[in-house]
PAGUMI-842874 format. One record per residue (C-alpha): x, y negated, z negated. Coordinates in steps of 0.1 Angstrom, whole numbers, always signed. Layout:
N
SITE      X      Y      Z
SITE      X      Y      Z
...
This chain:
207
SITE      X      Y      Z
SITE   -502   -145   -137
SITE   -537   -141   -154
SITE   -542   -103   -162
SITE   -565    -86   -138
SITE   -606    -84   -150
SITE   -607    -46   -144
SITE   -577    -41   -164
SITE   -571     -4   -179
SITE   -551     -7   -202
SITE   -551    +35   -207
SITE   -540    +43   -169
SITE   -517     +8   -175
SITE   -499    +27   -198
SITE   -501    +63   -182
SITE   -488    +51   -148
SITE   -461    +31   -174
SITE   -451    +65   -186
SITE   -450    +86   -152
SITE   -421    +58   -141
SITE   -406    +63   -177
SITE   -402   +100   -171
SITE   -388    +94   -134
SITE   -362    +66   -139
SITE   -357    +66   -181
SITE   -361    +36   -196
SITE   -325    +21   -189
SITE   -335    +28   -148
SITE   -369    +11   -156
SITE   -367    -22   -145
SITE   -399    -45   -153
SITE   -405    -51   -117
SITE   -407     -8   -112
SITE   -436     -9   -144
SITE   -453    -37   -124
SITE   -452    -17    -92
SITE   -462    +11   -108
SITE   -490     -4   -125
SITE   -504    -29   -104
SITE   -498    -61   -130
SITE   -476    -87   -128
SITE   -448    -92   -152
SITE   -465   -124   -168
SITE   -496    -98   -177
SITE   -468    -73   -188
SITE   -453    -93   -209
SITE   -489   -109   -220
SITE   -502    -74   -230
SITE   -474    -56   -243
SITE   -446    -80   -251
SITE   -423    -66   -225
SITE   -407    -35   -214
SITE   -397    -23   -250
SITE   -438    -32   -258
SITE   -450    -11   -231
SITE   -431    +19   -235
SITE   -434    +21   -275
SITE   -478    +19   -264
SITE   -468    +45   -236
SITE   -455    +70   -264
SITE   -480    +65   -291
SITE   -506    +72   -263
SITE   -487   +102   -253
SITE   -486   +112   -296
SITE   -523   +107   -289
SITE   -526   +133   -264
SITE   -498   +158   -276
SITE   -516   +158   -311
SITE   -547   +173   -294
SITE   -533   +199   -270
SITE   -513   +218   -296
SITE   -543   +224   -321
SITE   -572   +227   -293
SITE   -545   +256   -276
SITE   -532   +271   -314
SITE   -563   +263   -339
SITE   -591   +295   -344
SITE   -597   +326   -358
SITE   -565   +348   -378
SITE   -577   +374   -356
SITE   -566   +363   -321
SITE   -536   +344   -334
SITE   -509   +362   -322
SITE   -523   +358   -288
SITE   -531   +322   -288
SITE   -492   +318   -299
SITE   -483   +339   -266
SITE   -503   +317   -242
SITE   -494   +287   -256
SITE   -452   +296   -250
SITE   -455   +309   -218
SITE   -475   +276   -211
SITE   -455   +253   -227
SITE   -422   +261   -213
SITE   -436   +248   -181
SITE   -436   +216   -194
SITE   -460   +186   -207
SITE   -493   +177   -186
SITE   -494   +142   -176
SITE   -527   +119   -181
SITE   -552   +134   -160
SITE   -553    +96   -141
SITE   -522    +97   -127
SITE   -508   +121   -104
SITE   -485   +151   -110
SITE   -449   +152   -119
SITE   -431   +160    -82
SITE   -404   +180    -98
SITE   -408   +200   -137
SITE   -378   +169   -153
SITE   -412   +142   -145
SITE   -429   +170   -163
SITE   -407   +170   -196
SITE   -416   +157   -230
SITE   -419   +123   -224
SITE   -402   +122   -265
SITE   -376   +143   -259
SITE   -371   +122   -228
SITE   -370    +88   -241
SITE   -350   +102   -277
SITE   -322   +116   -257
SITE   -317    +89   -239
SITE   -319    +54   -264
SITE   -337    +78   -295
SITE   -300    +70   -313
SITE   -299    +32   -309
SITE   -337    +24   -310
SITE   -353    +31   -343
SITE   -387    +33   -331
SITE   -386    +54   -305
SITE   -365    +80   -324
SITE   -396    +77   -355
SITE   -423    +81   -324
SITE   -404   +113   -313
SITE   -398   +130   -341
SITE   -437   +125   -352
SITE   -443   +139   -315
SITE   -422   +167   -328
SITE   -437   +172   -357
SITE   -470   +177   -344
SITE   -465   +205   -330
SITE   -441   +223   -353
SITE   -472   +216   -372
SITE   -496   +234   -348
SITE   -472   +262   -342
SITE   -464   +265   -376
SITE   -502   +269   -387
SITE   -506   +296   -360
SITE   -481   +314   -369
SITE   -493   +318   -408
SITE   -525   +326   -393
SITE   -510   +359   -378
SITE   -494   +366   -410
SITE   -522   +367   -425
SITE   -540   +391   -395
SITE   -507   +414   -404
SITE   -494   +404   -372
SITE   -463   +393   -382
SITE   -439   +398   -408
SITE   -455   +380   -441
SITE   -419   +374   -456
SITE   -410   +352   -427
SITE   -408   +317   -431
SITE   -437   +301   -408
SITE   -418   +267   -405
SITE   -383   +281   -395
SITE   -401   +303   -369
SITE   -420   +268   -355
SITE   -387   +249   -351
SITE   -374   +281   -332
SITE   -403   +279   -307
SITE   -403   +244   -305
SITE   -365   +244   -298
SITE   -370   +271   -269
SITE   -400   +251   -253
SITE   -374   +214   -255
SITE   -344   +237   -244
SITE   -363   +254   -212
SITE   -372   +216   -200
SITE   -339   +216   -198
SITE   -333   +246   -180
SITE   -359   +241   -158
SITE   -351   +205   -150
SITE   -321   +222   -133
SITE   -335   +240   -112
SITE   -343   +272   -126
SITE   -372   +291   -113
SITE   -404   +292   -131
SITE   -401   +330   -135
SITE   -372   +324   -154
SITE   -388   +301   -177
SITE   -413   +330   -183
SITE   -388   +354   -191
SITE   -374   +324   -217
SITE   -409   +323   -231
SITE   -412   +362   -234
SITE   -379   +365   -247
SITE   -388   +339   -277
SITE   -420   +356   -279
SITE   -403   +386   -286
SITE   -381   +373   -313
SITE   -414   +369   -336
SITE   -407   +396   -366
SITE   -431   +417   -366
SITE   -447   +434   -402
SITE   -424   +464   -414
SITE   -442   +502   -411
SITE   -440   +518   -441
């Protein structure tokens, strides 16, 4: 099958990924991706070498896109920095936006890091998808981790405390509530969870 003239190869991938997030990519079959996109499998497999091709173009899209929310929410001023970091947790424990092209996730597990996702569930046997999520992770451990030396240096949190160790611990509450909330769990709770981590942030020592 020839591919389509008005091919997009962006809202390809992005409708590639929402089907990702709902079935994983073991559930995915190349007939779902070609449902959910609108191309035959002879174009799939011309454009992207498969379903292994289209998911490892879906993530580095979705690197694409998690590299800029991160720094656009975290990046500014010392002053302010604290409370940058606050809005950013209590928004980011309710999960990952999806490409503005496709619709939203129906439930908050289609609204999960599409990473973490795809890590958990081949990260350990597929090389290149665990190197894709761990630079998705790194991104913004990076962001968070700038933002939080920011504040130290605003004397809004303790200057001794080490700004990477403090990033990992935010990034591994916002992972772990996807978790929680792809139980079930209420999206008040997943404030509290932010406010709580929030919380733990040392704080400078009066003297």
């Amino acid at each position: 099958m020839a591919r389509p003239r008005n091919f997009d190869r962006d809202h390809v991938l992005h409708a590639a990924e929402r089907q990702f997030r709902t079935s994983g990519y073991n559930g995915t079959s190349v007939d779902d991706i070609s449902a959910a996109t609108g191309l035959g499998r002879g174009s799939l497999y011309g454009a992207f070498d498969g379903k292994h091709g289209v998911l490892m173009q879906a993530m580095s899209g979705y690197f694409g896109r998690l590299a800029q929310g991160p720094r656009k929410a975290l990046d500014g001023p010392d002053e302010g920095a604290l409370e940058r970091l606050h809005a950013y947790l209590l928004h980011a424990v309710h999960g990952v936006p999806l490409a503005a092209d496709v619709p939203p996730a129906p439930d908050r597990a289609g609204a999960a890091c599409f990473a973490a996702k795809m890590a958990l569930e081949i990260g350990a046997s597929d090389p290149e998808v665990k190197r894709l999520a761990n630079d998705c992770f790194s991104v913004v451990r990076a962001a968070v981790a700038e933002c939080v030396r920011a504040a130290q240096r605003n004397g809004d949190i303790d200057p001794d405390a080490n700004p990477d160790d403090l990033a990992y611990l935010l990034l591994t509450v916002i992972r772990g509530s996807e978790v929680v909330g792809a139980n079930g769990h209420s999206p008040e709770r997943l404030t509290s969870i932010a406010e709580s981590a929030f919380a733990l942030l040392p704080r400078p020592h009066h003297r």
